[in-house]
N, C-alpha and C positions, 0 to 999 in steps of 0.2 A: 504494500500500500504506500501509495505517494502522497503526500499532504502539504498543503502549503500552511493552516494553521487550523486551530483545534487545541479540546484538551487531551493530555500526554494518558496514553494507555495505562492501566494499572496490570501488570501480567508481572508472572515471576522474574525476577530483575536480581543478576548480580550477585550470583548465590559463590560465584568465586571470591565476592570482595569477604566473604566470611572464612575464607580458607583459611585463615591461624585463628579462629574463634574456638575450636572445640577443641585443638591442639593446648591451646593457654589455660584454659580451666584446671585447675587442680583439686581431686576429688577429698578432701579433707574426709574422711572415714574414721569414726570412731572405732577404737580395739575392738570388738566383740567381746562379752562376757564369755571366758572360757572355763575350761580344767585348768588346773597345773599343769596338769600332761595332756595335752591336746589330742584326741586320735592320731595315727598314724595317716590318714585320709587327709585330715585337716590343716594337719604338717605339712604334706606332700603339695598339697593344694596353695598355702602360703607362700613355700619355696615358692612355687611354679610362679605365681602371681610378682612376687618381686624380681625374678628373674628376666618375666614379662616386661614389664616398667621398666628395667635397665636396658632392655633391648629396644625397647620403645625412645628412650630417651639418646640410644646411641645412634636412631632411624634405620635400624634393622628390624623393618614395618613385617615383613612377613613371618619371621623366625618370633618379632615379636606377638606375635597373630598366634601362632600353634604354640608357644607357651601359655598365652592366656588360656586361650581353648580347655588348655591342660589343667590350669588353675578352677574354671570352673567348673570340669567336668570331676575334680576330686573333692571341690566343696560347690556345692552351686546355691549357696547362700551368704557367699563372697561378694558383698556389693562391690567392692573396690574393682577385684577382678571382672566383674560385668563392667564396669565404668569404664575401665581402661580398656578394653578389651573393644568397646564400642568406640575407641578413638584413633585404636590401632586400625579396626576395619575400615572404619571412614577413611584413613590416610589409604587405605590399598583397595580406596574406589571402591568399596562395597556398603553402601549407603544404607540397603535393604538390611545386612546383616546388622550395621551399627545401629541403627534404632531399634533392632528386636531386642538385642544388648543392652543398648542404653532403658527401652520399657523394663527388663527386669530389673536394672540397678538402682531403678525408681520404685519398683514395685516392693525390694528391699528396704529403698532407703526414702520412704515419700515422704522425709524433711528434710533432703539436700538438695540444698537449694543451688550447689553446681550440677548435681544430677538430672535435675530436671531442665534449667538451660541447655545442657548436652542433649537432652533428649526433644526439647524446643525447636533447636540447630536443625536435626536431622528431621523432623517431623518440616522445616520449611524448607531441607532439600528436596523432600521428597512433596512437594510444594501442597502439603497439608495446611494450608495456611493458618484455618480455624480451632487446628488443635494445637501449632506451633503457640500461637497466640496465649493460647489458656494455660500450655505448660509453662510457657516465658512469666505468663503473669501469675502464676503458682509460684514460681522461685522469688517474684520479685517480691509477693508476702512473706514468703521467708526471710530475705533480704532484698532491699530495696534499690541496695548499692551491687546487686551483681550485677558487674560488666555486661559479661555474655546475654544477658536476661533483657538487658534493657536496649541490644544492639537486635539479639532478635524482634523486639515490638516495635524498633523501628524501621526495619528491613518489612515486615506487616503492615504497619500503618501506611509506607508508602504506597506499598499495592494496592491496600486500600484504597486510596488516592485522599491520603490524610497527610499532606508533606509536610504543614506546621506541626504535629502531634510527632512525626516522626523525627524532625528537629528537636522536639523538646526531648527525646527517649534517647538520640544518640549523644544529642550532649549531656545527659545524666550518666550515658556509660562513659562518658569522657569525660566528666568532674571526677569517677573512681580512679580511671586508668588514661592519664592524657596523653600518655605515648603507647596508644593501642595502634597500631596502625593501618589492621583492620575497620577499624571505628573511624578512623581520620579520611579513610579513603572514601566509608560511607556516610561521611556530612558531607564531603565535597559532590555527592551525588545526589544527597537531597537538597542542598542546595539550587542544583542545578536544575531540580525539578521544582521550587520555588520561581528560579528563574522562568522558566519553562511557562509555569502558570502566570506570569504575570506578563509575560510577552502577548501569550494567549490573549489576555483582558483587554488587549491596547485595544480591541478592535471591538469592541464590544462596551466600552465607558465612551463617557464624553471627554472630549479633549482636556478640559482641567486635572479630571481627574487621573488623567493618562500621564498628564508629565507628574505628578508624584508618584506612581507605578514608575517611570521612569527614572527617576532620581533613585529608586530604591535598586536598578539592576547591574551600576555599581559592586554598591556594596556586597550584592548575593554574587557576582562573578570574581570580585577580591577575595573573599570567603573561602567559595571552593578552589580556588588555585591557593590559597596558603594551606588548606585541608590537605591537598592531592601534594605540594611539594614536601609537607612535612613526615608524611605518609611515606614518600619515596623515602626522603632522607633516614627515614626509621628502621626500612626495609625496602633498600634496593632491588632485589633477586624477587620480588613479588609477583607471581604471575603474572604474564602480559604488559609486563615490567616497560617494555619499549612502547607499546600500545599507552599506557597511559604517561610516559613522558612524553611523547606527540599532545596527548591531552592537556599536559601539561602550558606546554607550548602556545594549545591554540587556547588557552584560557587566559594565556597574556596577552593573544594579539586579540581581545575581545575585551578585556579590561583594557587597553590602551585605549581603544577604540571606541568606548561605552558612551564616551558624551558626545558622538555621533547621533547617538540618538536622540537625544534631544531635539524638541522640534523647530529651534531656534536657532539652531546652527545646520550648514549645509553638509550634508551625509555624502557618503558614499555608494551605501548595500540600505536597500530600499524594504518595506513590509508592501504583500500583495494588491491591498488598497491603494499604495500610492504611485502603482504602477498605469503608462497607457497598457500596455501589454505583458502576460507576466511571460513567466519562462516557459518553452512549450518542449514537453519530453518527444527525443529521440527514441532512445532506448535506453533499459534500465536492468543490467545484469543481476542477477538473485543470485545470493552468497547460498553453496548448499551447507548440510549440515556437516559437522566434523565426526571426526569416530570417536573422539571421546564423548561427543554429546548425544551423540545416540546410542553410547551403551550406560550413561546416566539417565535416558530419557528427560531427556531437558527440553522445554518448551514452553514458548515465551511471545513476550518483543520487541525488538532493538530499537531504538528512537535517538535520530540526530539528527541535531541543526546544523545546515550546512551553509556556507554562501554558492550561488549560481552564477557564478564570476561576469562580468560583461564581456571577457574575454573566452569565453566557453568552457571554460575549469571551472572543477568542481574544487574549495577550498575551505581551507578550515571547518572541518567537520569538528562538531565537539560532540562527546557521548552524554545524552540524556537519560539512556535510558540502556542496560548493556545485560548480555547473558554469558553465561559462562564457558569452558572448555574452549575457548579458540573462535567462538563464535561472533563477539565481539567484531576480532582482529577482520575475521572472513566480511563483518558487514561495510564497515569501513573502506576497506578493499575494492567491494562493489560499487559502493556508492564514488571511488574516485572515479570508477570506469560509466558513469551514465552519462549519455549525449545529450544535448540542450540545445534549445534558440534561444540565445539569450533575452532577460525583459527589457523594456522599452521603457524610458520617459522621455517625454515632449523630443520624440524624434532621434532619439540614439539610444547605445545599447548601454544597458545597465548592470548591475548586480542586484540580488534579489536572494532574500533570506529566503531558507526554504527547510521545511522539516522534513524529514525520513522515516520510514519506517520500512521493516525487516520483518516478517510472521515466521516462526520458527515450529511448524506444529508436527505434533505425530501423532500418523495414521490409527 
């Protein structure tokens, strides 16, 4: 779907920007009231379980996979080892396995309040949205200030299409943890869907009220390029690591450029209304799916604002709206490759903003 404006789709969005979310949790488990001498089952089972965890934490994901396995298949009333165990599965892309995991380490322990964020996470990979929701807000009555808990309600809210509510949620898990860098990369995204919506509005208010929407988009594109540089700076090697320094990039040349917009000064990149002619599609190449996203079943939809250059380039794409496993990277990609007539004012060719969108669905 092509769009030139509208409001921003709420669909599973960005479930990679949580890749160190269930990783950072630390399952605080109280000892279990034991024996002195604990069965030999239960010994066996503990070894297994910490040996797990050290394999876990030296990223020997699979060895540390059939350790845990071991631990709870000698006590399977091991919260911890369900916990971990559901963290190791997730890192070796078994989504389905980690939340069967993480449900018992809850069904153990349903006052731990890392537990049930962990199991939040995965219940919004597996884009459960409504139960993500309930488990997140389960741990947040336990604690209020857990991280994980308050990045999944806002990764939720925004689907919901509640961008203010989701602002308010991720920066509660960023008063806990300010250098989460997971967190930092998802306010530079709800911002952007701030942005997004108030772009929307210009077209739909009366001029007065359009240039204080304006005045405010500034500030929300300063915002998320401090969000997304500081995020980088945290955690270089982050997935699609080059993908969002390009994002990077084009969120300065959007904040240099913001009092463009204003209606008082002479612009450059024009909104549809104030075009004689807008931009008229050639062709328009469809990124397909990647193979890790279809053995995640991941399905979504990508949304970005692009310029439709007067010059027939497609440039500065910024991501509004992005999906996981490489999918991103594949949309972007297409969108540089679409053919245009450029739009028109009074007689020459222009540039013209324009939104995107990508349906990423399965059969």
């Amino acid at each position: 779907m092509y769009r030139e404006t509208g409001k921003v789709s709420a669909q599973l969005i960005a479930t990679s920007l949580l890749f160190s979310c269930l990783s950072l949790v630390w399952f605080k488990v109280e000892v279990r009231a034991q024996q002195q001498q604990p069965s030999p089952t239960v010994a066996e089972g503990a070894a297994a379980r910490e040996r797990g965890i050290k394999l876990y934490e030296q990223g020997e994901i699979k060895e540390a996979v059939k350790a845990l396995r071991e631990a709870v298949k000698q006590d399977k009333n091991d919260a911890a080892a369900w916990y971990y165990l559901s963290i190791a599965l997730n890192r070796d892309d078994d989504v389905k396995g980690a939340r069967k995991a993480a449900e018992q380490a809850v069904k153990l322990r349903p006052d731990s309040a890392p537990a049930r964020a962990g199991l939040a996470y995965l219940l919004l990979l597996s884009n459960k949205l409504g139960d993500a929701l309930r488990e997140a807000e389960s741990a947040l009555a336990l604690n209020a200030r857990n991280t994980e808990a308050n990045y999944v309600v806002s990764v939720v809210r925004l689907q919901q299409g509640e961008p203010s509510k989701a602002l308010d949620a991720i920066q509660a898990a960023l008063n806990s943890k300010p250098d989460f860098p997971a967190a930092l990369l998802w306010k530079s995204q709800v911002l952007l869907s701030l942005y997004a919506e108030a772009i929307d509005s210009l077209d739909k208010i009366p001029r007065e009220a359009g240039k204080q929407v304006v005045a405010r988009l500034p500030k929300l594109l300063k915002g998320a390029a401090e969000s997304l540089e500081k995020s980088l700076q945290l955690n270089p090697s982050m997935p699609e690591a080059e993908l969002w320094r390009e994002q990077l990039a084009t969120l300065r040349v959007y904040v240099q450029n913001s009092k463009e917009a204003d209606p008082g000064t002479e612009r450059t990149v024009f909104m549809p209304l104030e075009l004689t002619t807008k931009a008229r599609l050639l062709s328009r190449p469809e990124p397909e799916f990647t193979e890790a996203a279809l053995n995640a079943r991941v399905s979504g939809t990508i949304v970005l604002r692009a310029v439709f250059a007067a010059d027939g380039t497609v440039q500065n794409i910024l991501v509004l709206r992005s999906l996981p496993y490489g999918l991103t990277e594949r949309a972007v990609k297409a969108a540089r490759k679409i053919k245009f007539v450029p739009a028109t004012k009074d007689g020459r060719s222009v540039s013209q903003f324009i939104q995107i969108e990508y349906n990423f669905h399965l059969n």
